[in-house]
TIKOL-134907 format. One record per residue (C-alpha): residue in one letter; x, z, y. Coordinates in steps of 0.5 Angstrom, whole numbers, plus 500, padded with zeros to 3 digits. Layout:
! TIKOL-134907
aXZY
...
This chain:
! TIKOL-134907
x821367827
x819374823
x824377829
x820374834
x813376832
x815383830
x816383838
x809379840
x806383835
x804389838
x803386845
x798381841
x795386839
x794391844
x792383849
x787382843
x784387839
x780391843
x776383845
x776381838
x773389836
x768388841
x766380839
x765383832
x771379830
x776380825
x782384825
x789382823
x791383816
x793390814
x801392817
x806394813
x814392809
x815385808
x813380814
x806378810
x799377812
x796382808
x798388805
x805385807
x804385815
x803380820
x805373819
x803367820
x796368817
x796375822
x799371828
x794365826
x788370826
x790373832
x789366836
x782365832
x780372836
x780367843
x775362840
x768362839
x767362833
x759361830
x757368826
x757361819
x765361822
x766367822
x762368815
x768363811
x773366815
x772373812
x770369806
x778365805
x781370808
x779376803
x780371797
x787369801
x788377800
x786379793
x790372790
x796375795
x796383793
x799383786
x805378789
x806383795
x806389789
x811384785
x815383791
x815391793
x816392785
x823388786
x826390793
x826397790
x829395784
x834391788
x835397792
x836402787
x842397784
x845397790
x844404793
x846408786
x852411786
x858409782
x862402783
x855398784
x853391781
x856385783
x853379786
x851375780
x847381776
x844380782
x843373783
x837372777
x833379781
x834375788
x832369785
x826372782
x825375789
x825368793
x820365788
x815370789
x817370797
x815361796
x809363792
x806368798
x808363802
x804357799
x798361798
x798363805
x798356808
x794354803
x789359807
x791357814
x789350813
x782352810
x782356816
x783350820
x778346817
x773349818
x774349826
x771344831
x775339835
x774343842
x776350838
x783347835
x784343842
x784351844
x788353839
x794350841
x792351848
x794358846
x800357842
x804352846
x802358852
x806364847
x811359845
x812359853
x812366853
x816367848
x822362851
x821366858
x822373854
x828370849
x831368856
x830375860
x832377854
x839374852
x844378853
x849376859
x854370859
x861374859
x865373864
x872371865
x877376868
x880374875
């Protein structure tokens, strides 16, 4: 999934951002290393939020949005800081020169890495159901209008996109 919406994402952007912009809406979360929503990058919650910018959201809407998503952001940032804090600690073992660490020197640093991994995760669906409890019957009958059309896409896109069966030689 995370493959898939770092392709989309960019098209997604450029399709709904400069609408979103000019609505006044909010925009998807701040990018970067990890996969996230929030300071992590676009994940579910920023593909989530992307959809919301084609509904038409009341200025009370758009209000709680901000509200759930800055607090979604501030509970979030120090596990995203705790996460980055570990993946540079894992690749400086992994990268260091000499003979390396073994797998289970390793095991209780990815287990703690996985933790905080589920941690982000449960507070960013947390959020989305807040998100969707807030929207009307009509706005969440568009959003999976919406959805089930990029999911469409995205089956369109992985089929152009596979590579050829190999054929057999004469």
């Amino acid at each position: 999934m995370k493959r898939l919406f770092r392709f989309f994402a960019p098209a997604a952007l450029v399709l709904f951002a400069p609408a979103a912009l000019a609505q006044g809406h909010l925009g998807p979360p701040p990018g970067g290393p990890g996969g996230h929503g929030g300071p992590g990058g676009p994940g579910e919650m920023g593909h989530y939020l992307m959809l919301l910018h084609n509904l038409s959201l009341t200025a009370a809407q758009q209000d709680s949005l901000r509200s759930l998503v800055d607090a979604q952001r501030s509970q979030v940032g120090p596990l995203l800081d705790a996460l980055r804090t570990g993946h540079d600690n894992l690749n400086a073992k992994l990268y260091a020169a000499g003979s390396g660490p073994s797998l289970s020197e390793l095991t209780s640093e990815t287990s703690q890495l996985s933790q905080l991994h589920a941690q982000i995760d449960v507070s960013e669906l947390q959020t989305l159901l807040k998100i969707r409890a807030l929207l009307t019957s009509d706005q969440l009958s568009q959003l999976s209008s919406l959805h089930h059309q990029l999911e469409s896409l995205r089956q369109q896109t992985d089929a152009l996109l596979k590579p050829p069966s190999a054929t057999p030689a004469p």
